[in-house]
DRENTOR-17642 format. One record per residue (C-alpha): residue in one letter; x negated, y negated, z negated. Coordinates in pm, 1 decimal, decimal comma, m for minus. Last residue first. Example, Ala and Ser with C-alpha at 12.3 -4.5 7.8 and 13.67 -1.06 7.14 Angstrom:
BEGIN
@rest:S; x:m1367,0; y:106,0; z:m714,0
@rest:A; x:m1230,0; y:450,0; z:m780,0
***
This chain:
BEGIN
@rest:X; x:m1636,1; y:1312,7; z:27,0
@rest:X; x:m1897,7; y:1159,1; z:328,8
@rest:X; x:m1640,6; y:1010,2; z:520,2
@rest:X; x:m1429,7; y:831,7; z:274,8
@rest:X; x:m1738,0; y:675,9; z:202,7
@rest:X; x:m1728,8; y:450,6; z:m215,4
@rest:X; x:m2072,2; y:205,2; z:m182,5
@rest:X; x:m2115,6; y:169,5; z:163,8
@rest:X; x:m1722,8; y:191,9; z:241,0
@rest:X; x:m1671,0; y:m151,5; z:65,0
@rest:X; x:m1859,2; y:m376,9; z:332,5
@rest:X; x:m1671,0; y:m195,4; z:612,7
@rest:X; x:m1353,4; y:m204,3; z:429,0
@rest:X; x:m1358,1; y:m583,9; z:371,2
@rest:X; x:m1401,8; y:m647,9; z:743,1
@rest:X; x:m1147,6; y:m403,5; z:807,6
@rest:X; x:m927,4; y:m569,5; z:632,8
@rest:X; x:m1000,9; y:m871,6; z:723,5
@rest:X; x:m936,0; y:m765,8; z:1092,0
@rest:X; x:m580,6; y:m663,0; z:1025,4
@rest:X; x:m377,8; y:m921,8; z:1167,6
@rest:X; x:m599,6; y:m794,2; z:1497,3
@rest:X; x:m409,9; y:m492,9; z:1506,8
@rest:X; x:m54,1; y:m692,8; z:1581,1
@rest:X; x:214,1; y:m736,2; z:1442,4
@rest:X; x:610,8; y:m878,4; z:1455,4
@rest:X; x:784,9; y:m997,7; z:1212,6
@rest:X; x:1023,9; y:m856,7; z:929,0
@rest:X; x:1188,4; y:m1076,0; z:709,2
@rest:X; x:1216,2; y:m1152,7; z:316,0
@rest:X; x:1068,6; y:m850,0; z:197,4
@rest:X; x:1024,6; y:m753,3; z:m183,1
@rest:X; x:947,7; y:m398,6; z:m114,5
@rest:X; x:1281,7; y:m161,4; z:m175,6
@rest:X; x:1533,1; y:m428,4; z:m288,6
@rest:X; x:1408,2; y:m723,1; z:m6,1
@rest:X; x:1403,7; y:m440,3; z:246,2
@rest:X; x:1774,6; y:m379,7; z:156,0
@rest:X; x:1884,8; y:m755,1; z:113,4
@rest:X; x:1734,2; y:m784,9; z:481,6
@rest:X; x:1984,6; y:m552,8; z:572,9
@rest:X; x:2277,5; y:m705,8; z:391,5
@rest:X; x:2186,7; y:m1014,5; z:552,6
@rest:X; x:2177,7; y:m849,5; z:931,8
@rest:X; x:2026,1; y:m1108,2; z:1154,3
@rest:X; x:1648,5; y:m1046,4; z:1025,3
@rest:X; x:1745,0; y:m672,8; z:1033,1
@rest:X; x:1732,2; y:m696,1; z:1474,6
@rest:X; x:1378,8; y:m678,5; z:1407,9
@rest:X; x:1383,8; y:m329,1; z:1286,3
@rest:X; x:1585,0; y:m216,6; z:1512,3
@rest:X; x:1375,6; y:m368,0; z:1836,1
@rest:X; x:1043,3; y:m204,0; z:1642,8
@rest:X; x:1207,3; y:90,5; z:1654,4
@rest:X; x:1356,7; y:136,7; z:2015,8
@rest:X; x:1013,9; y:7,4; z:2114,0
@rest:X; x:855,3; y:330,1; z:1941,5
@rest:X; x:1096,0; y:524,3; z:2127,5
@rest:X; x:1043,2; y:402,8; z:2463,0
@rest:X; x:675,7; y:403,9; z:2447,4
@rest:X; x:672,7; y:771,8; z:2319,3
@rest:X; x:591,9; y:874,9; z:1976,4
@rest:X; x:222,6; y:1045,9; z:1971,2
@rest:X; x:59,2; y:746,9; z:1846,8
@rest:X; x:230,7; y:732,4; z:1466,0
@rest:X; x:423,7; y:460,3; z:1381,5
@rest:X; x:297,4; y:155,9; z:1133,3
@rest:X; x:563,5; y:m51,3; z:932,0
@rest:X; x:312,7; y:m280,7; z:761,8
@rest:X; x:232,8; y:m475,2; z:445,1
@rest:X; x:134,6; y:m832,6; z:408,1
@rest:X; x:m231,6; y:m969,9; z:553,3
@rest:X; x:m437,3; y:m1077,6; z:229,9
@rest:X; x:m553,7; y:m1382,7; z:117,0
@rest:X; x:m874,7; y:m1405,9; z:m117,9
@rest:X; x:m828,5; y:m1277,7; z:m490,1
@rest:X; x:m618,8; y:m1388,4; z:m809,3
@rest:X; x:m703,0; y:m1473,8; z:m1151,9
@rest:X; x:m667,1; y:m1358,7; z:m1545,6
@rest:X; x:m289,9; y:m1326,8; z:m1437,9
@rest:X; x:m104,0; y:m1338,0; z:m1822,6
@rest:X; x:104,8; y:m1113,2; z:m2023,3
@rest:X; x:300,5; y:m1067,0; z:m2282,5
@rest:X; x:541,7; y:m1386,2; z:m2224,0
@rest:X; x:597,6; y:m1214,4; z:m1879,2
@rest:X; x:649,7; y:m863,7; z:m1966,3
@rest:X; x:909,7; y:m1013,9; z:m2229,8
@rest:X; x:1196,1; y:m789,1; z:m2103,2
@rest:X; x:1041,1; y:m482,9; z:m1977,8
@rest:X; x:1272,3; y:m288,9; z:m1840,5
@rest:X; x:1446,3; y:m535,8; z:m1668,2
@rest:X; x:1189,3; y:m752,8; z:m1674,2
@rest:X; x:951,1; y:m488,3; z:m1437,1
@rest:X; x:985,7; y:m608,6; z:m1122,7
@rest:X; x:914,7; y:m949,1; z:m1189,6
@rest:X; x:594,5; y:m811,0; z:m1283,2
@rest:X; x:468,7; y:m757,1; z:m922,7
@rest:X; x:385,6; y:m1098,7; z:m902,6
@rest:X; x:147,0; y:m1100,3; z:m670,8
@rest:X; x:25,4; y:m759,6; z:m592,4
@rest:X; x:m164,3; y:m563,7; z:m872,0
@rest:X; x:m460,4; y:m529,2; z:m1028,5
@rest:X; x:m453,3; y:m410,1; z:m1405,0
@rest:X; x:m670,6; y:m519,7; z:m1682,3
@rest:X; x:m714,9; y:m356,9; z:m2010,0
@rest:X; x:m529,5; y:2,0; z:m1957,5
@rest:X; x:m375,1; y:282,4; z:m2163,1
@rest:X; x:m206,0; y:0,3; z:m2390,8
@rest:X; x:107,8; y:46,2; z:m2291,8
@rest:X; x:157,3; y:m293,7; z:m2167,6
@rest:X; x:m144,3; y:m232,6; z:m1928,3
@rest:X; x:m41,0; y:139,3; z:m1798,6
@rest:X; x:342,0; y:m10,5; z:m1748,2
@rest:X; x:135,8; y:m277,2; z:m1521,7
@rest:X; x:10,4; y:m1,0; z:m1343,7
@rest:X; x:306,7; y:157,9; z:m1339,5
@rest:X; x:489,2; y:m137,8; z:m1131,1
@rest:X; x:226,3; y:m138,3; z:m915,0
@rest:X; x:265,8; y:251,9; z:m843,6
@rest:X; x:77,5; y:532,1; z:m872,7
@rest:X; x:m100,7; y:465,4; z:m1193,6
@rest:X; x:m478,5; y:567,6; z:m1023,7
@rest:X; x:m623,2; y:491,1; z:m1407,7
@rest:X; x:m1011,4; y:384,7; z:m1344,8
@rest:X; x:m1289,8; y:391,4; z:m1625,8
@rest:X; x:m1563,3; y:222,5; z:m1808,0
@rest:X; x:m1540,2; y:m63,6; z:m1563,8
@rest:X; x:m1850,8; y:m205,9; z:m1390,2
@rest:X; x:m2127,6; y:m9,9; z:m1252,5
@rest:X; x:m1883,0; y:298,5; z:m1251,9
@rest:X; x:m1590,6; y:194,6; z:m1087,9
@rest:X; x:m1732,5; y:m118,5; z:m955,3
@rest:X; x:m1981,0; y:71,1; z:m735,7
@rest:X; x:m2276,8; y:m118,8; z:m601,4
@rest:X; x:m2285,6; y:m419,6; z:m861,6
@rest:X; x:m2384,3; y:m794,8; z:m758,7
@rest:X; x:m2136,8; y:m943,0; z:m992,1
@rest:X; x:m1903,0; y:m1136,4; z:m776,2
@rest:X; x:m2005,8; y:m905,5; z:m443,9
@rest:X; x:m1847,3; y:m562,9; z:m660,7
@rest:X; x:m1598,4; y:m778,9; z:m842,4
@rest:X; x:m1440,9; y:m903,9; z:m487,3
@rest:X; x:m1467,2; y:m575,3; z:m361,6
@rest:X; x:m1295,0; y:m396,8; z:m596,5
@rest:X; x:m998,0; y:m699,0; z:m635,4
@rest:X; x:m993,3; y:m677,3; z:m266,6
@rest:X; x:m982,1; y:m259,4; z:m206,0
@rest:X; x:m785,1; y:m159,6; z:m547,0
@rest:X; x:m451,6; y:m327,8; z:m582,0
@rest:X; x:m359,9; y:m510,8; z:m360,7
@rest:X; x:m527,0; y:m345,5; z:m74,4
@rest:X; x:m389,4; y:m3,9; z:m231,2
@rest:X; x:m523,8; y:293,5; z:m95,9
@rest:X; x:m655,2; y:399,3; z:m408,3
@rest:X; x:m357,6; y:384,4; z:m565,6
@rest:X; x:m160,7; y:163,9; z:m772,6
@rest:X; x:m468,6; y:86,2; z:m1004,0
@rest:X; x:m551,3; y:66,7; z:m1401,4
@rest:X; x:m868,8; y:m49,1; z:m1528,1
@rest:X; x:m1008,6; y:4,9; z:m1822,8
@rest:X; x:m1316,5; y:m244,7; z:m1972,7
@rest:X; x:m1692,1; y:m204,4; z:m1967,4
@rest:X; x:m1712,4; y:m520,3; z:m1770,7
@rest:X; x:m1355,2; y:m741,4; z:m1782,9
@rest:X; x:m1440,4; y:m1003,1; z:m1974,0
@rest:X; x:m1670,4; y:m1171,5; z:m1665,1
@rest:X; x:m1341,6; y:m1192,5; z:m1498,6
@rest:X; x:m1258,2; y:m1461,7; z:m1731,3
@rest:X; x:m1046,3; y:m1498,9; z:m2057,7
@rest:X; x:m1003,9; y:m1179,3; z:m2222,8
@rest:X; x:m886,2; y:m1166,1; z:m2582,3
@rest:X; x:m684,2; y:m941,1; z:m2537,7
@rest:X; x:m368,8; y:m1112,3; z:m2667,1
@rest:X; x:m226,4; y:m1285,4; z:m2345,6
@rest:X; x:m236,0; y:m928,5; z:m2221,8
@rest:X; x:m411,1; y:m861,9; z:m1918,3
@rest:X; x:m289,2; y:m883,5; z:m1484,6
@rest:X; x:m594,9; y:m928,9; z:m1208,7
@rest:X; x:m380,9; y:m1058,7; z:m883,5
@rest:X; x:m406,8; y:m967,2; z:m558,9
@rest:X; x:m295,6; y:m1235,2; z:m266,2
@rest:X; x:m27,0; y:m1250,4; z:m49,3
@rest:X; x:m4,8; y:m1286,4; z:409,5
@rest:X; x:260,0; y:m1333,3; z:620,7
@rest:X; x:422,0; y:m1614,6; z:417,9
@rest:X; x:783,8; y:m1739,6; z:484,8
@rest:X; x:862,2; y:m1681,9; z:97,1
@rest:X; x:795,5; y:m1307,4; z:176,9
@rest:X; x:668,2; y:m1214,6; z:549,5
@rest:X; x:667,3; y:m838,4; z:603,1
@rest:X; x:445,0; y:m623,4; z:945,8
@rest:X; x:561,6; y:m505,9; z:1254,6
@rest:X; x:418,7; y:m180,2; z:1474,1
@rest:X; x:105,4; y:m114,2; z:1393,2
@rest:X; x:m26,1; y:171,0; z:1550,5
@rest:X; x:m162,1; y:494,9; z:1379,5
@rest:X; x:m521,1; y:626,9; z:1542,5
@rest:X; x:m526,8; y:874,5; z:1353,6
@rest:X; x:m865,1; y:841,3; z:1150,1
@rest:X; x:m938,5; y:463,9; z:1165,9
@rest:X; x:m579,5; y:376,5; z:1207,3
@rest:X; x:m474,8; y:544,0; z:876,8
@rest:X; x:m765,4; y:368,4; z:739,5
@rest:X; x:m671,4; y:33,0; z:855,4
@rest:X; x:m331,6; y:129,2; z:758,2
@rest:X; x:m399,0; y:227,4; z:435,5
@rest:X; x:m545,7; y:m141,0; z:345,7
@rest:X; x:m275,6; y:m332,5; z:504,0
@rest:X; x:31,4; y:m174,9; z:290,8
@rest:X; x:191,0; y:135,0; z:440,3
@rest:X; x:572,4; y:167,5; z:522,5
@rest:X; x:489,8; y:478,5; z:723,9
@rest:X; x:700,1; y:571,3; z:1022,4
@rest:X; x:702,6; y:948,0; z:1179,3
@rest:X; x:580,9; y:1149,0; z:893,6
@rest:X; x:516,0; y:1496,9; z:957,9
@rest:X; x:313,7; y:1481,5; z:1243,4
@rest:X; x:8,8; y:1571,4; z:1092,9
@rest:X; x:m191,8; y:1213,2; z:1068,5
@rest:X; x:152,2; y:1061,2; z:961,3
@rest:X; x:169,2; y:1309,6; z:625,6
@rest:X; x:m150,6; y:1200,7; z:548,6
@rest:X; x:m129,0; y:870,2; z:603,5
@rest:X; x:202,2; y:912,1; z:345,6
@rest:X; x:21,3; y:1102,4; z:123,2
@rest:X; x:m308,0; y:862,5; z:73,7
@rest:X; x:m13,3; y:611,3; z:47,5
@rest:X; x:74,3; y:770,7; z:m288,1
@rest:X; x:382,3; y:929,0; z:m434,5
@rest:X; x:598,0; y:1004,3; z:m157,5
@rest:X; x:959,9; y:875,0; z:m103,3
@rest:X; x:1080,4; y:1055,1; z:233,6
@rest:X; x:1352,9; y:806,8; z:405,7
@rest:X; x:1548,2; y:1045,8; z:644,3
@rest:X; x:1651,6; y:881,2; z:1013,0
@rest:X; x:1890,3; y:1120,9; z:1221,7
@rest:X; x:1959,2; y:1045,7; z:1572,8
@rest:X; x:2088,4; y:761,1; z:1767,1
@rest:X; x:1840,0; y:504,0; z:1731,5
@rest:X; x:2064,1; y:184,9; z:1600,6
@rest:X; x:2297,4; y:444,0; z:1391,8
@rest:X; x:2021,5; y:638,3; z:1263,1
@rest:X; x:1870,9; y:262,6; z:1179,1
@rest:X; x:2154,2; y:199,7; z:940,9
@rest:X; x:2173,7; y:519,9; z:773,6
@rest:X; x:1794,8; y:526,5; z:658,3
@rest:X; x:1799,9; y:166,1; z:573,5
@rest:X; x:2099,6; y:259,1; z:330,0
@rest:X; x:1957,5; y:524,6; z:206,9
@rest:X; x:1625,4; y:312,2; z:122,3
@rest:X; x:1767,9; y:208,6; z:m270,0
@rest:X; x:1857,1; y:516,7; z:m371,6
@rest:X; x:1509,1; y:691,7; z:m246,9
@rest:X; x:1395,8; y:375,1; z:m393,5
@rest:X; x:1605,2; y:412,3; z:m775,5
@rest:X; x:1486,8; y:740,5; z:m854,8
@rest:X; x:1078,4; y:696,0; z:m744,6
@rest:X; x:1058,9; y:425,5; z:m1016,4
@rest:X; x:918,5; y:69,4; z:m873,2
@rest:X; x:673,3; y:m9,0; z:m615,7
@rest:X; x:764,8; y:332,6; z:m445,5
@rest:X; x:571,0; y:505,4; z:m158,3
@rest:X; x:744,6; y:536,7; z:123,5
@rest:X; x:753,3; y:739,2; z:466,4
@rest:X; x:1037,3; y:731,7; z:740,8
@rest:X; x:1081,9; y:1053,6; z:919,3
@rest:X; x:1299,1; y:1036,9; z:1256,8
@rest:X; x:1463,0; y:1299,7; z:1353,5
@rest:X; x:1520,0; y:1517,0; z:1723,7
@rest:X; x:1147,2; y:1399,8; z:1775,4
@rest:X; x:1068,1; y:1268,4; z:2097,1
@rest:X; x:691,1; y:1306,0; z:2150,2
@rest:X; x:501,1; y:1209,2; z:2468,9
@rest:X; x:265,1; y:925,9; z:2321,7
@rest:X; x:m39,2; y:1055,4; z:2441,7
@rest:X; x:m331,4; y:1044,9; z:2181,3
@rest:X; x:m598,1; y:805,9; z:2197,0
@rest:X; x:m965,2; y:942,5; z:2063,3
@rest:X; x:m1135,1; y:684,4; z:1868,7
@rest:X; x:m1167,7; y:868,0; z:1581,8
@rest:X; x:m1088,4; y:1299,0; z:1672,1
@rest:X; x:m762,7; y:1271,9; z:1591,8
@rest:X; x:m606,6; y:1378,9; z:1243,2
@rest:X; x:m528,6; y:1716,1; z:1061,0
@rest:X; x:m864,1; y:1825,3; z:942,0
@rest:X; x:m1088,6; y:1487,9; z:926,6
@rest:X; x:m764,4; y:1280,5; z:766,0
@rest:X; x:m675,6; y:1596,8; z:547,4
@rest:X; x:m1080,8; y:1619,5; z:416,3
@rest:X; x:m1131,8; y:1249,7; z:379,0
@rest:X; x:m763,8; y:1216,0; z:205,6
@rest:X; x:m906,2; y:1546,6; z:m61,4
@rest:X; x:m1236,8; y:1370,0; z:m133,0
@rest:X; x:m1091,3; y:1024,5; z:m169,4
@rest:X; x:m847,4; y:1114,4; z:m425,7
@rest:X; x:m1140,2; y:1340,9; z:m581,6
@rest:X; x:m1344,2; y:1042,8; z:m636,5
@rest:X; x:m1053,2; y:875,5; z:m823,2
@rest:X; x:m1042,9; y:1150,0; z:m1071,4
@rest:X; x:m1450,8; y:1110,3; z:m1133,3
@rest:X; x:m1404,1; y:771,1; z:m1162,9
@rest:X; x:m1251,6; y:884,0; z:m1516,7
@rest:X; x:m882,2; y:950,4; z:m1600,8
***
């Protein structure tokens, strides 16, 4: 797939987030009290096993809340936003990047946020086969890259935006790399590399161990070429027209997990989480930071 493909991503979440989202800026009343909750995913491993693995979650907080709780397994977090933005999607799972941009246009509130290994914050990491032949980041120009997503903090917005200031280019997509494979998951995107489709993917760190199963000697194949600044971990946002009581209902759930092994054990299975804390908007000011700085060269806005 050519930049061309991951223009077109942009395109069509520009034109849902201007059509079906808040004016930016604009608060919207939080007034709603849906009869059941929608929970939004996007997988990190095959689509089969997480709508599996979440039905537990699901049941559990239907209990805590009262009503029915579904866990919806989309296939990008461009969906999930835009499934928030019209109403559809209740909580999103979304990692930092696609929250700042889910924010941005719908004004969707953070709610709590992961910590793995007592960390609230990872890094990216640029994965290639020990064999390649490539040894620095340099290596990489006029190579394939394969992505999550293009919402992916992980696994597009820092490693992009690190290249694009490392080597003074304006788009990395096409000033850099020969092409861009949107994989639609981190786990594919390393699938992409082993297969051979791909010469460097980007990826949270380590999203390999997620793959041994399958892949047996995906670590002996494979090495991280590097890794990029600090990142703030993944959210559960909730969209603005939820009331108060509600929303604190959720976040009160959620939280009450970190006592509840077998819960934790769930969050751990679906996204690697070790606890849940609490969030706040200004955890995300890097992001934003980064995004600002990135827009110039790939605008939402303007597709």
């Amino acid at each position: 797939m050519k930049k061309l493909w991951i223009v077109a991503c942009f395109t069509v979440l520009a034109f849902v987030l201007a059509a079906c989202g808040s004016s930016e800026g604009e608060a919207q009343t939080g007034d709603e009290s849906p009869e059941k909750i929608i929970m939004g995913f996007v997988p990190s491993q095959d689509s089969d096993k997480i709508a599996d693995t979440v039905q537990p979650l699901a049941d559990e907080l239907s209990e805590k809340l009262g009503i029915p709780v579904e866990g919806k397994v989309m296939n990008s977090y461009s969906a999930v936003v835009e499934g928030m933005g019209s109403g559809q999607i209740h909580i999103g799972f979304l990692p930092a990047f696609a929250y700042v941009l889910a924010e941005e246009k719908y004004d969707i509130q953070v709610s709590l946020k992961s910590e793995r290994y007592g960390s609230d914050q990872y890094r990216a990491q640029y994965v290639v086969m020990k064999d390649s032949g490539i040894e620095s980041l340099e290596d990489l120009e006029g190579k394939t890259w394969a992505i999550p997503d293009v919402t992916s903090t992980s696994g597009f917005l820092f490693p992009a935006n690190e290249l694009m200031t490392k080597f003074g280019v304006q788009d990395v997509q096409q000033d850099f790399f020969s092409q861009t494979i949107s994989a639609g998951g981190h786990d594919n995107a390393i699938v992409a590399l082993l297969d051979g489709n791909a010469d460097v993917a980007t990826t949270f760190e380590d999203a390999r161990g997620d793959l041994e199963e399958e892949y047996p000697n995906v670590m002996e194949d494979t090495k991280i070429l590097g890794y990029t600044n600090w990142i703030p971990n993944d959210t559960i946002s909730v969209i603005p027209s939820l009331n108060d009581d509600r929303k604190a209902e959720i976040k009160e759930a959620f939280l009450s997990f970190n006592e509840d092994e077998d819960m934790i054990q769930v969050m751990n299975d679906v996204y690697s989480w070790d606890a849940i804390v609490d969030a706040s908007p200004e955890d995300y000011q890097i992001v934003r930071d980064t995004y600002e700085k990135f827009k110039d060269s790939i605008n939402i806005d303007d597709m």
